[in-house]
N, CA, C and O atoms as a GROMACS GRO file, in nm:
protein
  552
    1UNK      N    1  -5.032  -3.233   2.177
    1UNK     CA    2  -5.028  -3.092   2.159
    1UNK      C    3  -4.886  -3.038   2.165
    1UNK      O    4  -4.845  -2.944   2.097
    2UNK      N    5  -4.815  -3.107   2.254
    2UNK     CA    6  -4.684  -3.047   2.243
    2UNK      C    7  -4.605  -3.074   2.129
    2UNK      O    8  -4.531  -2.987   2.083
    3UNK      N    9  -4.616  -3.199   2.072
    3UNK     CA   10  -4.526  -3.233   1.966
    3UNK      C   11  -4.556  -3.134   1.871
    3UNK      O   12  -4.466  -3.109   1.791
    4UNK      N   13  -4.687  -3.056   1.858
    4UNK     CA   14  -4.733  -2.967   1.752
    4UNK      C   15  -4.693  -2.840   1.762
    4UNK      O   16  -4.658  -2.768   1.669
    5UNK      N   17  -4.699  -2.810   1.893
    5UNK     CA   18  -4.595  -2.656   1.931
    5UNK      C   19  -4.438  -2.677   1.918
    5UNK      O   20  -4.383  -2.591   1.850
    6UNK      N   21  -4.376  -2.751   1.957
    6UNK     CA   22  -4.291  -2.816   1.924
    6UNK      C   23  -4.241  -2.800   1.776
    6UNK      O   24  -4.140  -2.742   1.736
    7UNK      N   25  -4.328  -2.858   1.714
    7UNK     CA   26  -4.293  -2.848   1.504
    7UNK      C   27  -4.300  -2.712   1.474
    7UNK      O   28  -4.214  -2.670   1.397
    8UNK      N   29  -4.391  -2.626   1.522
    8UNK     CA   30  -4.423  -2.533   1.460
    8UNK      C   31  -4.329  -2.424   1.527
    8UNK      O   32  -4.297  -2.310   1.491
    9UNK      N   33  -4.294  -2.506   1.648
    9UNK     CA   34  -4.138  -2.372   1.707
    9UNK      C   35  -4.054  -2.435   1.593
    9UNK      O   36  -4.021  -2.368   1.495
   10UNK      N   37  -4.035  -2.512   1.602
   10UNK     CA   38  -3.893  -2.560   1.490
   10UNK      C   39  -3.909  -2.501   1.358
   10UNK      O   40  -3.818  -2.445   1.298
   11UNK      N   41  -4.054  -2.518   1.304
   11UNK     CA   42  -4.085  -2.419   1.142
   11UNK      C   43  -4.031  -2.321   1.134
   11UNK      O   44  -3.957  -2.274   1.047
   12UNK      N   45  -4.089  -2.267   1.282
   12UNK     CA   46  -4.085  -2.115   1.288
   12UNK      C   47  -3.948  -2.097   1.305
   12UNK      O   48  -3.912  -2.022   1.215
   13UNK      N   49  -3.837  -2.134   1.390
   13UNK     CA   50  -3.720  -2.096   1.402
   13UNK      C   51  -3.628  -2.143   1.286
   13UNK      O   52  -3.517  -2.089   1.279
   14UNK      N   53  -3.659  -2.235   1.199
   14UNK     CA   54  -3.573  -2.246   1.047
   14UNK      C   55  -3.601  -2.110   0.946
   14UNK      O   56  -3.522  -2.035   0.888
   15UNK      N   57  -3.745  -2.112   0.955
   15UNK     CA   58  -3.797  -1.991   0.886
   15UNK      C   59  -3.719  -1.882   0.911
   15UNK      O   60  -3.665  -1.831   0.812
   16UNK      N   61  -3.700  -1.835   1.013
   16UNK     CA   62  -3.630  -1.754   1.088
   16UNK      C   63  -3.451  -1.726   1.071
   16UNK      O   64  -3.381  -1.627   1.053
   17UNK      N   65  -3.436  -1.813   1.080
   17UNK     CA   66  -3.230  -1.848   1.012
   17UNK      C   67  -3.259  -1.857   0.898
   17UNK      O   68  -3.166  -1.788   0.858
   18UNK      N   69  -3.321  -1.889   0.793
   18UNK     CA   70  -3.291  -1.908   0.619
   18UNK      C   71  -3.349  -1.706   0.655
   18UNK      O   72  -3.250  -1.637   0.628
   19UNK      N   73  -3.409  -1.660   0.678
   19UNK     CA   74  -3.454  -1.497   0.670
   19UNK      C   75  -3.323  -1.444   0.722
   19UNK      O   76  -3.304  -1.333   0.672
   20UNK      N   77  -3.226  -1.479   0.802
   20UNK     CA   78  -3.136  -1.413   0.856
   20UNK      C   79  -2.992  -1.413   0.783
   20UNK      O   80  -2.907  -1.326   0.805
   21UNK      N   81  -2.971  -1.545   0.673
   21UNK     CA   82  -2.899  -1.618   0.611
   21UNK      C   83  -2.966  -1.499   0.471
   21UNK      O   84  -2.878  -1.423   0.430
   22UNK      N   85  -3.051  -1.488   0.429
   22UNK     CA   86  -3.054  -1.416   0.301
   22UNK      C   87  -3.028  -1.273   0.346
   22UNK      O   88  -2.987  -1.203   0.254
   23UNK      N   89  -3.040  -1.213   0.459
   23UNK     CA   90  -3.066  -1.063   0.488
   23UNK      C   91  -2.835  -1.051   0.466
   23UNK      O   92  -2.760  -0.984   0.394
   24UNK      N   93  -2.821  -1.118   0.534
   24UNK     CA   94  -2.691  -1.174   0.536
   24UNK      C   95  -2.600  -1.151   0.384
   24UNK      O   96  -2.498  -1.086   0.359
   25UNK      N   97  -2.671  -1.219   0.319
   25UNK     CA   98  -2.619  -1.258   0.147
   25UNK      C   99  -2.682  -1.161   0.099
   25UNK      O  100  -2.649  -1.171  -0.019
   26UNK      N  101  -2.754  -1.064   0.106
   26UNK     CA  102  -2.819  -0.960   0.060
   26UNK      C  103  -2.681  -0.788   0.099
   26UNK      O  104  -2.619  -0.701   0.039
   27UNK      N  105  -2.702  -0.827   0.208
   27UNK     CA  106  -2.582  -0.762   0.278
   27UNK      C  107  -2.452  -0.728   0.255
   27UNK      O  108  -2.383  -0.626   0.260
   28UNK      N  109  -2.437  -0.857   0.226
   28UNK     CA  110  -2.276  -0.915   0.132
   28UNK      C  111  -2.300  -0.845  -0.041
   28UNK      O  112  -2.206  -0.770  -0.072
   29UNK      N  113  -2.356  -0.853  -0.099
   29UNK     CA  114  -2.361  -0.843  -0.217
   29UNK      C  115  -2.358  -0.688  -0.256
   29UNK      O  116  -2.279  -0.645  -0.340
   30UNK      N  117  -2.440  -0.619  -0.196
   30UNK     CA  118  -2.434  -0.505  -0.146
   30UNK      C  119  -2.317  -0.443  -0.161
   30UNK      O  120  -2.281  -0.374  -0.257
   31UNK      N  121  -2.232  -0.480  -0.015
   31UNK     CA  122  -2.130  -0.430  -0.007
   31UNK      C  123  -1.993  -0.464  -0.105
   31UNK      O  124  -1.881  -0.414  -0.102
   32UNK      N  125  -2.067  -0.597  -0.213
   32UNK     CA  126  -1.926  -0.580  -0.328
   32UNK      C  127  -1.973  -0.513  -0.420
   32UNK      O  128  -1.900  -0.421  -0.458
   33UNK      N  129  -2.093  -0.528  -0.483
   33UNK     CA  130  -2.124  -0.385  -0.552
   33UNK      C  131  -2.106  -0.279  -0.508
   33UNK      O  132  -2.131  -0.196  -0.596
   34UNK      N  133  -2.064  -0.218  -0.385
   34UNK     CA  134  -2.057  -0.081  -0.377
   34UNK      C  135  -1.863  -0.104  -0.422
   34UNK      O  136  -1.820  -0.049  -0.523
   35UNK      N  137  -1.775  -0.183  -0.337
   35UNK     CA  138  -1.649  -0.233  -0.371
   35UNK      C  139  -1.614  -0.169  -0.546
   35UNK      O  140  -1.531  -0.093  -0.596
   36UNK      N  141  -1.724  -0.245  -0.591
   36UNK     CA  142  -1.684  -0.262  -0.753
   36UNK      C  143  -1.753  -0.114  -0.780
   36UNK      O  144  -1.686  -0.055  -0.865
   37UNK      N  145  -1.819  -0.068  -0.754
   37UNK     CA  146  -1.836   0.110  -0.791
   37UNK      C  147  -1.729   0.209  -0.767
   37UNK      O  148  -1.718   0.312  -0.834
   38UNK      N  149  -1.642   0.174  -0.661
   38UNK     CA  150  -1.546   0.242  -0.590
   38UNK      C  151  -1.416   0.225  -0.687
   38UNK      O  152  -1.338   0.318  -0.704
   39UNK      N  153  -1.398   0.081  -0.756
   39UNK     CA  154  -1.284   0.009  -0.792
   39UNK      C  155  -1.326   0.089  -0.948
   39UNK      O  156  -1.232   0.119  -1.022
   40UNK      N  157  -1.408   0.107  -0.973
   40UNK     CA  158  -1.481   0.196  -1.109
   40UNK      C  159  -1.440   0.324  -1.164
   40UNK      O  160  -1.389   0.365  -1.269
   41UNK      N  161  -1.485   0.377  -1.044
   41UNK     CA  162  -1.445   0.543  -1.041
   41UNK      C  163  -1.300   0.555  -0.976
   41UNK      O  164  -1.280   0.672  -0.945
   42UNK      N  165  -1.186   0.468  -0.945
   42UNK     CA  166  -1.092   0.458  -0.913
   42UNK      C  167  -0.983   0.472  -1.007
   42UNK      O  168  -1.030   0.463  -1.121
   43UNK      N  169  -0.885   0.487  -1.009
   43UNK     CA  170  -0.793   0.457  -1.106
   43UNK      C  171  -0.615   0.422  -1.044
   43UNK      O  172  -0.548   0.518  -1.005
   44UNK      N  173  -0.572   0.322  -1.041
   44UNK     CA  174  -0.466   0.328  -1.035
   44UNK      C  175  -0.380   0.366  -1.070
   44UNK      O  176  -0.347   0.361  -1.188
   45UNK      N  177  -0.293   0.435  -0.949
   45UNK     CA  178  -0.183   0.516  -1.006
   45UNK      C  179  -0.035   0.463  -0.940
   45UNK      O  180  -0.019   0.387  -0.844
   46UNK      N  181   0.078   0.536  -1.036
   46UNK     CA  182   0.219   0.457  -0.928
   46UNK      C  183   0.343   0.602  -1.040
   46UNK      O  184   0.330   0.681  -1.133
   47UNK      N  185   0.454   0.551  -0.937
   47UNK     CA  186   0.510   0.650  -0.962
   47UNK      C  187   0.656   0.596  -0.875
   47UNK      O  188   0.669   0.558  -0.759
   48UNK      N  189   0.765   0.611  -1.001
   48UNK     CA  190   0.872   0.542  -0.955
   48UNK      C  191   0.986   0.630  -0.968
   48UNK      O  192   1.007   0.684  -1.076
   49UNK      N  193   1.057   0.649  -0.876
   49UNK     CA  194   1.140   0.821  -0.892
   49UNK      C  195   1.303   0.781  -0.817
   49UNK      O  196   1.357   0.672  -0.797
   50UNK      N  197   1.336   0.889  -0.795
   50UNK     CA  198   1.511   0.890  -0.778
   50UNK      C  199   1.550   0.936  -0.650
   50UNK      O  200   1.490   1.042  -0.636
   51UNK      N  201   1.631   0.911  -0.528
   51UNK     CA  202   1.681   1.022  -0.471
   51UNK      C  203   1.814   1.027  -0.482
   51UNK      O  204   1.887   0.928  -0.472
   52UNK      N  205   1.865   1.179  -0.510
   52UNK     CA  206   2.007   1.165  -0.555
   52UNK      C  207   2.097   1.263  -0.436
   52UNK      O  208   2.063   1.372  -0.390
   53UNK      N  209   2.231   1.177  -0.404
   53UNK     CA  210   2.289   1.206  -0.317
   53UNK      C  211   2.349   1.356  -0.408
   53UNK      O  212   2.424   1.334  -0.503
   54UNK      N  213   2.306   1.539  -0.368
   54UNK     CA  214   2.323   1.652  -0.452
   54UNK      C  215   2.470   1.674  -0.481
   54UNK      O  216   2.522   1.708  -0.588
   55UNK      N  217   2.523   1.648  -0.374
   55UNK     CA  218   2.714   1.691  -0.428
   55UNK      C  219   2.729   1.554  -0.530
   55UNK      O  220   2.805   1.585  -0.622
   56UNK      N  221   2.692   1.445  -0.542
   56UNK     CA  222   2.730   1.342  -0.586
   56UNK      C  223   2.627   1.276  -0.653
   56UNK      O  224   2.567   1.196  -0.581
   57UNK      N  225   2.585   1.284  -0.779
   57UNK     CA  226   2.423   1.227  -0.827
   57UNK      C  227   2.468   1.087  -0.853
   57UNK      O  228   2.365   1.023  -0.872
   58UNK      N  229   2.554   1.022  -0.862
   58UNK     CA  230   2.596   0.887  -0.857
   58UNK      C  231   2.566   0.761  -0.741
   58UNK      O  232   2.560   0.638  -0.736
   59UNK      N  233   2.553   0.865  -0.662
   59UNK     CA  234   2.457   0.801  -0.551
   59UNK      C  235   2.325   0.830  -0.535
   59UNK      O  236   2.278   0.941  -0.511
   60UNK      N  237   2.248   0.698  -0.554
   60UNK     CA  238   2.135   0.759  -0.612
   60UNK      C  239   2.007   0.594  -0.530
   60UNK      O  240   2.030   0.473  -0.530
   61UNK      N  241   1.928   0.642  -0.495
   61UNK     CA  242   1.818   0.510  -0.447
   61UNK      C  243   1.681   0.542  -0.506
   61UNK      O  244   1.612   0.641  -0.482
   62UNK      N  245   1.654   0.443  -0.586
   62UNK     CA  246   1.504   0.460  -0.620
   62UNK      C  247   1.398   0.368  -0.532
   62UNK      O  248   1.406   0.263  -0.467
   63UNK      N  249   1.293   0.464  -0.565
   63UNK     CA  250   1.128   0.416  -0.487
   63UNK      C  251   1.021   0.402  -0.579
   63UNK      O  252   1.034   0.410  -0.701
   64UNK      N  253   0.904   0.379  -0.511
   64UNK     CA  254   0.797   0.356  -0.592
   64UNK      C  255   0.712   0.407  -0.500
   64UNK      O  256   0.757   0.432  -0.388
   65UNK      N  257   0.591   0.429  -0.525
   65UNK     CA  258   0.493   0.470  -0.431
   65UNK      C  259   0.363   0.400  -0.594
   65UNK      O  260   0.366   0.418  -0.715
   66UNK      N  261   0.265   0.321  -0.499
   66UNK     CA  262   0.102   0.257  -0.562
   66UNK      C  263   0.018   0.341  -0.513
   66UNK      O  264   0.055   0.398  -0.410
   67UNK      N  265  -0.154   0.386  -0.583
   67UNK     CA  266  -0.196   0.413  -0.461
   67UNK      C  267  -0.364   0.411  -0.585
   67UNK      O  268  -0.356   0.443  -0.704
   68UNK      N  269  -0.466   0.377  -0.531
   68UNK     CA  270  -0.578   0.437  -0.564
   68UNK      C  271  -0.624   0.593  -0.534
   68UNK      O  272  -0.613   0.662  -0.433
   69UNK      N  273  -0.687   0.621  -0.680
   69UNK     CA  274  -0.715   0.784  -0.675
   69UNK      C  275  -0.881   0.802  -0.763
   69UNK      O  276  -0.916   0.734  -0.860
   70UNK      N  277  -0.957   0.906  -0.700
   70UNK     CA  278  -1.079   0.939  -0.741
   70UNK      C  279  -1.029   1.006  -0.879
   70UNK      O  280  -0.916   1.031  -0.918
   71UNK      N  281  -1.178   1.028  -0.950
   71UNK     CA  282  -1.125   1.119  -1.053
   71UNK      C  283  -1.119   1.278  -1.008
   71UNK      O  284  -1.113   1.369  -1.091
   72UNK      N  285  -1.122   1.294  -0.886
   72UNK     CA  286  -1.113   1.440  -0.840
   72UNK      C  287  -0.975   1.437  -0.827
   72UNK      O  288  -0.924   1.545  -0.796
   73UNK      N  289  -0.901   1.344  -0.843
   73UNK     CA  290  -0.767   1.325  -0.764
   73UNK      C  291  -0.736   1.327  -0.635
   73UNK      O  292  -0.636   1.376  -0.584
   74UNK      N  293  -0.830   1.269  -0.582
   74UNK     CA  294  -0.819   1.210  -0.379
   74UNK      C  295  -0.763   1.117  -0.416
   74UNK      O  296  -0.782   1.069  -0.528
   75UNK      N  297  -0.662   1.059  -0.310
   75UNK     CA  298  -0.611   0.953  -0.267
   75UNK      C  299  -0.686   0.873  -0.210
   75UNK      O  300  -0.697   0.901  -0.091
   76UNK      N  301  -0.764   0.753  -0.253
   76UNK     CA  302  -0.840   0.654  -0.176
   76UNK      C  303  -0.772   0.542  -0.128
   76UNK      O  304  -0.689   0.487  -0.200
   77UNK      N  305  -0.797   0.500  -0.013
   77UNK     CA  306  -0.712   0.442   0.119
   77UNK      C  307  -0.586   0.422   0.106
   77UNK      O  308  -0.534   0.522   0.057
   78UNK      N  309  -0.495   0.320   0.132
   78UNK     CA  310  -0.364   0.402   0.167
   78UNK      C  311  -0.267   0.418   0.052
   78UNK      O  312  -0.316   0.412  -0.061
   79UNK      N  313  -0.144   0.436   0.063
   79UNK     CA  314  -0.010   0.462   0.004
   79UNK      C  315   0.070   0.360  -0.005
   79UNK      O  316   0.115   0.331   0.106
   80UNK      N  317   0.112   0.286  -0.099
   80UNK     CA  318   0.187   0.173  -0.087
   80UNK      C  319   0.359   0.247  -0.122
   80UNK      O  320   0.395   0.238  -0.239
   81UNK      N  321   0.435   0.300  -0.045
   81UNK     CA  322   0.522   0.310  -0.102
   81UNK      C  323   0.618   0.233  -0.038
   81UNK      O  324   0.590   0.162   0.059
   82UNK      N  325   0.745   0.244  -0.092
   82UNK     CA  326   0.915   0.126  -0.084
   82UNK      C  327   1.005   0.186  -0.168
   82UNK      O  328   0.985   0.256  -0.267
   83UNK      N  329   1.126   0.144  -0.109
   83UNK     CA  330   1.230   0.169  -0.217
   83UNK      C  331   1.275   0.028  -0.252
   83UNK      O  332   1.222  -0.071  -0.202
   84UNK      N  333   1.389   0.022  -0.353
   84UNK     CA  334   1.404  -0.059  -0.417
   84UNK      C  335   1.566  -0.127  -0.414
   84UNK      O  336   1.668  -0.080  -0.466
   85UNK      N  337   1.550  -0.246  -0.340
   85UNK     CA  338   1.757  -0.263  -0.325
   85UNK      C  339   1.825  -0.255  -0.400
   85UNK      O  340   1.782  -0.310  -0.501
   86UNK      N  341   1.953  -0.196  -0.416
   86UNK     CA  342   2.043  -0.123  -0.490
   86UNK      C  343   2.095  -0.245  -0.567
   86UNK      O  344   2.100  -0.238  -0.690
   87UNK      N  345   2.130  -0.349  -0.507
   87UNK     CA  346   2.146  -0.506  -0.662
   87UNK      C  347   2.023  -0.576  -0.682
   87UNK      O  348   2.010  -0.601  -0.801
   88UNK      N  349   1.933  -0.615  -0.618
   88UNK     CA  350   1.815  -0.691  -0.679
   88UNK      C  351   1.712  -0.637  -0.714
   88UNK      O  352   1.612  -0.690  -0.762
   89UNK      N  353   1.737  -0.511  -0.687
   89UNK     CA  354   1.586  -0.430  -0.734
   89UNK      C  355   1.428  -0.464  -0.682
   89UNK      O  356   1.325  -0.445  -0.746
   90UNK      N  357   1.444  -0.534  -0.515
   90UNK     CA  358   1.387  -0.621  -0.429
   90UNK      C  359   1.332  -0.498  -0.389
   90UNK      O  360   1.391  -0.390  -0.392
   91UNK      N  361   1.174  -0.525  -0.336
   91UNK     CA  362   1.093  -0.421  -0.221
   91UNK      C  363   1.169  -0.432  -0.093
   91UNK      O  364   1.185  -0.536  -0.030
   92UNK      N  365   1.208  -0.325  -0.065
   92UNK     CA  366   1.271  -0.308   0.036
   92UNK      C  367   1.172  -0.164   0.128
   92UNK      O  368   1.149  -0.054   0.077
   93UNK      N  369   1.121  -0.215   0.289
   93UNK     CA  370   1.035  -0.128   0.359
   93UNK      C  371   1.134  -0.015   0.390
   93UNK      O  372   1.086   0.094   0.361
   94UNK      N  373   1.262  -0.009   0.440
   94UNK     CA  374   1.312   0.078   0.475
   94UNK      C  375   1.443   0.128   0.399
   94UNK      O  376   1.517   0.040   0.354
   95UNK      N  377   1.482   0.281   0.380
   95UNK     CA  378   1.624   0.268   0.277
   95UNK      C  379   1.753   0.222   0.329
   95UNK      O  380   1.846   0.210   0.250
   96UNK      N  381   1.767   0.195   0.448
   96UNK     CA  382   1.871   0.102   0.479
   96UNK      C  383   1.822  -0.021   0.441
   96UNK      O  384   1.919  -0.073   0.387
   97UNK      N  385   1.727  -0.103   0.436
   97UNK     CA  386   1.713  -0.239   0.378
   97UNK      C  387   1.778  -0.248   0.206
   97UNK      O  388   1.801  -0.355   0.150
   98UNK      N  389   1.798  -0.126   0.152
   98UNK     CA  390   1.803  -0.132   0.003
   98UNK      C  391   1.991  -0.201  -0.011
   98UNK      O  392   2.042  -0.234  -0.118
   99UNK      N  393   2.059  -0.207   0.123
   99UNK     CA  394   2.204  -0.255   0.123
   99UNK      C  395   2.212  -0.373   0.209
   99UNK      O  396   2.316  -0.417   0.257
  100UNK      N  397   2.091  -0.424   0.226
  100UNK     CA  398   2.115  -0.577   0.272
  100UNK      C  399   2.222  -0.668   0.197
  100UNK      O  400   2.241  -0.656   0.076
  101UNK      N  401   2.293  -0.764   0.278
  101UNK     CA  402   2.419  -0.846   0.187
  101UNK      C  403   2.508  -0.746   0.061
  101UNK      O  404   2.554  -0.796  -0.042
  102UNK      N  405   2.522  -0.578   0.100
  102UNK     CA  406   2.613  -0.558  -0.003
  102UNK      C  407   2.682  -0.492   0.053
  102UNK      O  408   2.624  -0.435   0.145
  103UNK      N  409   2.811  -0.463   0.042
  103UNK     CA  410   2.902  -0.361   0.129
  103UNK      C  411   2.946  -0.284   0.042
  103UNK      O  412   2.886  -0.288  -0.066
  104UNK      N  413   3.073  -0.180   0.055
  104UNK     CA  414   3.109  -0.045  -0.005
  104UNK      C  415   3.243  -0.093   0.004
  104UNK      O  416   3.296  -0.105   0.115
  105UNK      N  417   3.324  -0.132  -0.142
  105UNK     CA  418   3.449  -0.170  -0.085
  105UNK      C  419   3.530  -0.049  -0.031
  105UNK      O  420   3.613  -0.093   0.049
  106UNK      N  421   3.541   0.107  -0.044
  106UNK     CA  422   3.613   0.196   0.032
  106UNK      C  423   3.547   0.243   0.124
  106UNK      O  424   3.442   0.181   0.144
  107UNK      N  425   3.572   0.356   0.209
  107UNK     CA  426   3.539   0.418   0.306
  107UNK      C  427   3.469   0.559   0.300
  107UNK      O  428   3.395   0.610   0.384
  108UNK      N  429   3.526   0.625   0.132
  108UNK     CA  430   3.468   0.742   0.099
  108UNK      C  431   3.328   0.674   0.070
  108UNK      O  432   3.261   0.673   0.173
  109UNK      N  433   3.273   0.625  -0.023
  109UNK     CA  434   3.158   0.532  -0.097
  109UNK      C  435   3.104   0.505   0.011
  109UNK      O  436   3.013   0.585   0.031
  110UNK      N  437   3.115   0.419   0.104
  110UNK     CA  438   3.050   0.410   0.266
  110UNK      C  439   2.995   0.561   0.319
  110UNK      O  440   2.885   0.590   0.366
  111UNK      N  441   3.109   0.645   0.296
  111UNK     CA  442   3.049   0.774   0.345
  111UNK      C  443   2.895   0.854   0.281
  111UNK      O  444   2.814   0.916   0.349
  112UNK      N  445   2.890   0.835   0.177
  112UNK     CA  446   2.811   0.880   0.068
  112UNK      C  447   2.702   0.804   0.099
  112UNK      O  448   2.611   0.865   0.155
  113UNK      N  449   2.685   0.667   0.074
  113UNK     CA  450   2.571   0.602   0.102
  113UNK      C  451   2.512   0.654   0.226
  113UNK      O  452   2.406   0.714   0.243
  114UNK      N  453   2.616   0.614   0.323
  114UNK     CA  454   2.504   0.670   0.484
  114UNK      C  455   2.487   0.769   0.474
  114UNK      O  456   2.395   0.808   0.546
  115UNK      N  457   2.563   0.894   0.374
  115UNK     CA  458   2.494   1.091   0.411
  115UNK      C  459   2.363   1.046   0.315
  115UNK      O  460   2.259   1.084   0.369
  116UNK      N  461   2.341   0.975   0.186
  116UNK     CA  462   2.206   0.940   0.123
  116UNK      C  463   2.127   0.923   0.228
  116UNK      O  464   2.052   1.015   0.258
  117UNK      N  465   2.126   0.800   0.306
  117UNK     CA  466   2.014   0.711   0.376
  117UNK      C  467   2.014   0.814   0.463
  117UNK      O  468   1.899   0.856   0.452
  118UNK      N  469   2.083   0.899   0.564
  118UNK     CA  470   2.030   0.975   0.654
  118UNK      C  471   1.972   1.124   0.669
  118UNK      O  472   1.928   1.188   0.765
  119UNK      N  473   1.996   1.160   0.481
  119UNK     CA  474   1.931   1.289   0.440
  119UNK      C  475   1.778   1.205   0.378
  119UNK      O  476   1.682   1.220   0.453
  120UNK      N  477   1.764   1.161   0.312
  120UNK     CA  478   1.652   1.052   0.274
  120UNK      C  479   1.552   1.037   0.415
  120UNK      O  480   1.438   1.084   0.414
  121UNK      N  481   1.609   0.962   0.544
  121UNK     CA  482   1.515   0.984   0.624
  121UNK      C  483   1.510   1.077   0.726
  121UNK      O  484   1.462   1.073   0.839
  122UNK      N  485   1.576   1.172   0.656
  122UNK     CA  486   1.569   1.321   0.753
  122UNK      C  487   1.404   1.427   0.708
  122UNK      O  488   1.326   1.509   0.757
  123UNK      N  489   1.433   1.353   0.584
  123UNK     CA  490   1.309   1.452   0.476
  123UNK      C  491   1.139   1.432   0.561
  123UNK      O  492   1.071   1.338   0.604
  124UNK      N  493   1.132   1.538   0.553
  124UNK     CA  494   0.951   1.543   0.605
  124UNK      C  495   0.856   1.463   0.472
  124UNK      O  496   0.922   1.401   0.389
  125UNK      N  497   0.720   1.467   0.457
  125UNK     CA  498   0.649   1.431   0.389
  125UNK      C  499   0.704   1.325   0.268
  125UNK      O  500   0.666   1.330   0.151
  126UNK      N  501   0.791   1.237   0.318
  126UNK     CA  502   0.883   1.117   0.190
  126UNK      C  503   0.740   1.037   0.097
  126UNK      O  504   0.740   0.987  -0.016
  127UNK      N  505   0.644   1.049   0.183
  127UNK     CA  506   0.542   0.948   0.063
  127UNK      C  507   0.504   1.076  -0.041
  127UNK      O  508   0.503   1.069  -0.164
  128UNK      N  509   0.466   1.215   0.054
  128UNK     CA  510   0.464   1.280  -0.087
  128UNK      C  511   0.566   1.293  -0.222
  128UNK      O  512   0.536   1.292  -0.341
  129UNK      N  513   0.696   1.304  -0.160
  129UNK     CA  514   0.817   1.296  -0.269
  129UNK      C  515   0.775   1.212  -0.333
  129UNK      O  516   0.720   1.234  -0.440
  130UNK      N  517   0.796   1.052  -0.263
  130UNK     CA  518   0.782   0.926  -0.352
  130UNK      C  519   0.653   0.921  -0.471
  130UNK      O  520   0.660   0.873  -0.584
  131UNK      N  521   0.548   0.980  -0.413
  131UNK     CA  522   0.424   0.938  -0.564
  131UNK      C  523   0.438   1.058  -0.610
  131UNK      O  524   0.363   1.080  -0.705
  132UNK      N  525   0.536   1.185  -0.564
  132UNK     CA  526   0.477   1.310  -0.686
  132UNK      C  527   0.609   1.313  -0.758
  132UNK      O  528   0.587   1.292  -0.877
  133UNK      N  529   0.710   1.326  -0.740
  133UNK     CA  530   0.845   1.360  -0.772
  133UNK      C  531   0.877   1.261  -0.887
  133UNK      O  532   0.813   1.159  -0.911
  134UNK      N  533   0.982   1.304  -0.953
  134UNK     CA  534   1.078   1.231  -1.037
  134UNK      C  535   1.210   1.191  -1.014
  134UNK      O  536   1.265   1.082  -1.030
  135UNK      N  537   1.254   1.309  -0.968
  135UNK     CA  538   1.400   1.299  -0.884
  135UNK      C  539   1.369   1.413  -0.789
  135UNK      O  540   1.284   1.502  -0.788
  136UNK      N  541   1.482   1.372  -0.698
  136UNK     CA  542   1.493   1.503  -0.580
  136UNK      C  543   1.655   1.465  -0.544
  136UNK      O  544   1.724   1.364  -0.531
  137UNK      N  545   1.668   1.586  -0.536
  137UNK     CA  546   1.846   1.579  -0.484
  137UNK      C  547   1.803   1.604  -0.342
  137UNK      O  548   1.693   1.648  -0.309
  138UNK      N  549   1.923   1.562  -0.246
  138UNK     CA  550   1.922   1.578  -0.069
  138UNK      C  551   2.074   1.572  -0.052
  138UNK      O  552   2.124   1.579   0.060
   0.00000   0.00000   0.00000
């Protein structure tokens, strides 16, 4: 008798994991069809712009900002923005990273760059600049 309660616990508890294993994969599938509805009504957008040092537009750092948008025009999840290093045209997270390995051979030109980089991150709302703007003087 036991070997028979026994089998029929074991039936019963496989039965039981293959039901938990499809509720599972049911689950999953689900949630990439909703993914791919979202990725649907989505549209990628990007937007690659200027900031120009205003007494001096010769000094100048560009960015980019990525981002998914509804067709209402919401921003759906986040903001990919960066600027871009001034010789390799490399993603760079911060605008001092954009002068990694390059220097300013004078001292005026040195001056200019750092009044850029420290009016640049003086600015309030910079991801809005970066995906709406074209240029902005500072």
């Amino acid at each position: 008798m036991k070997s028979i309660g026994a089998s029929v616990s074991a039936v019963l508890t496989a039965e039981k994991k293959e039901a938990e294993v499809e509720k599972v994969e049911e689950e999953e599938e689900e949630e990439e069809e909703e993914e791919e509805e979202v990725e649907e009504e989505c549209m990628w957008k990007e937007n690659e712009m200027i900031f120009c040092l205003e007494e001096d537009p010769t000094y100048r750092i560009s960015a980019v900002g990525k981002w998914y948008e509804n067709t209402a025009g919401e921003v759906i999840g986040d903001v990919d923005t960066y600027f871009l290093h001034l010789l390799t045209n490399q993603r760079c997270e911060s605008v001092r990273d954009c002068f990694d390995g390059w220097s300013e051979p004078n001292e005026k030109s040195a001056e200019g760059w750092e009044t850029l980089c420290e009016r640049i991150e003086n600015l309030g709302s910079i991801e809005e600049y970066i995906c709406v703007e074209k240029k902005v003087d500072v």
